[in-house]
C-alpha positions in Angstrom: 0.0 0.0 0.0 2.9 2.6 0.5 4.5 1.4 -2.6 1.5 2.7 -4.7 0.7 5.6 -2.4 4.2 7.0 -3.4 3.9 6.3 -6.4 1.2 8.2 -7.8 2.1 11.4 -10.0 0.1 14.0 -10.8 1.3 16.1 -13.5 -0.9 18.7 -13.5 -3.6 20.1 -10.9 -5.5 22.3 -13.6 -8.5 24.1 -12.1 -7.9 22.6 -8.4 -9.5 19.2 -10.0 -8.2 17.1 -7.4 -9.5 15.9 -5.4 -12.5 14.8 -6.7 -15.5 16.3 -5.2 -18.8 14.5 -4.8 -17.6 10.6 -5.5 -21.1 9.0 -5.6 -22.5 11.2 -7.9 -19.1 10.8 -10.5 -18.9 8.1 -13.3 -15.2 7.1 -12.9 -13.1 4.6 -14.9 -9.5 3.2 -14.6 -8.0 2.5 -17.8 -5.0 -0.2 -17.1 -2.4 0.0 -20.4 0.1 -3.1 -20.0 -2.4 -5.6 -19.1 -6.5 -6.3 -18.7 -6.2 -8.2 -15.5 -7.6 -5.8 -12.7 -4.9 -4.9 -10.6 -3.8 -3.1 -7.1 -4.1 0.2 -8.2 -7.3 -0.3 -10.0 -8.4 -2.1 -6.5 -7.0 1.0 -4.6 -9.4 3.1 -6.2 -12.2 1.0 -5.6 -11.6 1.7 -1.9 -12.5 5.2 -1.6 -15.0 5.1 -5.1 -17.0 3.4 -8.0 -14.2 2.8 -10.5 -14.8 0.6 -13.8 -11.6 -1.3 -14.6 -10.9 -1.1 -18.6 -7.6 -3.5 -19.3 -5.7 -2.6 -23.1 -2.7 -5.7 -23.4 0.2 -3.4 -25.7 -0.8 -6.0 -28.2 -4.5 -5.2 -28.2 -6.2 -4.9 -31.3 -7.2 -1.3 -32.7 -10.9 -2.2 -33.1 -10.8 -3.0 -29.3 -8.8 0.0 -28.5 -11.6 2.3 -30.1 -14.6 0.1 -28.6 -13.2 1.3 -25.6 -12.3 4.5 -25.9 -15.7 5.3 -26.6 -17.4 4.0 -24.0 -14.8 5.7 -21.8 -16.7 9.0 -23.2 -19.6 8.1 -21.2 -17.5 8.9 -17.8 -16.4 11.7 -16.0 -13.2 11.3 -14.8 -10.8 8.8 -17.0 -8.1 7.5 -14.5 -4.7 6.3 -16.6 -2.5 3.7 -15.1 0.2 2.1 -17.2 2.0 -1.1 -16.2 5.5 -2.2 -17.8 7.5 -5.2 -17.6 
């Protein structure tokens, strides 16, 4: 857990966006690139909100890709965690 606490980056804080505000009422998904399993940050989130898990393998086929990319337009806040090995 203190592994991926100090590990999370922000890059930029634009409009005081973070942190979110009103977590029931937010559509939030977790896009994982590196791998479709469901994984501990993913499961982090889930701790403090609703957070759909979306999984894109580096190998995954463009169709895919764009099948989810738009249903990720259907969500607030998109969440972008990417996993190398």
């Amino acid at each position: 857990m203190k592994l991926a606490e100090a590990s999370v980056t922000v890059l930029e804080n634009k409009n005081q966006l973070l942190p979110f505000k009103t977590l029931d009422s937010l559509k939030i998904a977790e896009v994982c690139i590196g791998t479709a399993e469901k994984n501990t940050f993913g499961n982090i989130l889930n701790k403090y909100a609703s957070v759909d898990h979306f999984g894109v393998e580096h190998d995954t086929p463009q169709k895919l890709r764009d099948t989810i990319l738009a249903r990720l337009k259907n969500y607030n806040y998109v969440i972008v965690f990417m996993k190398t090995t």
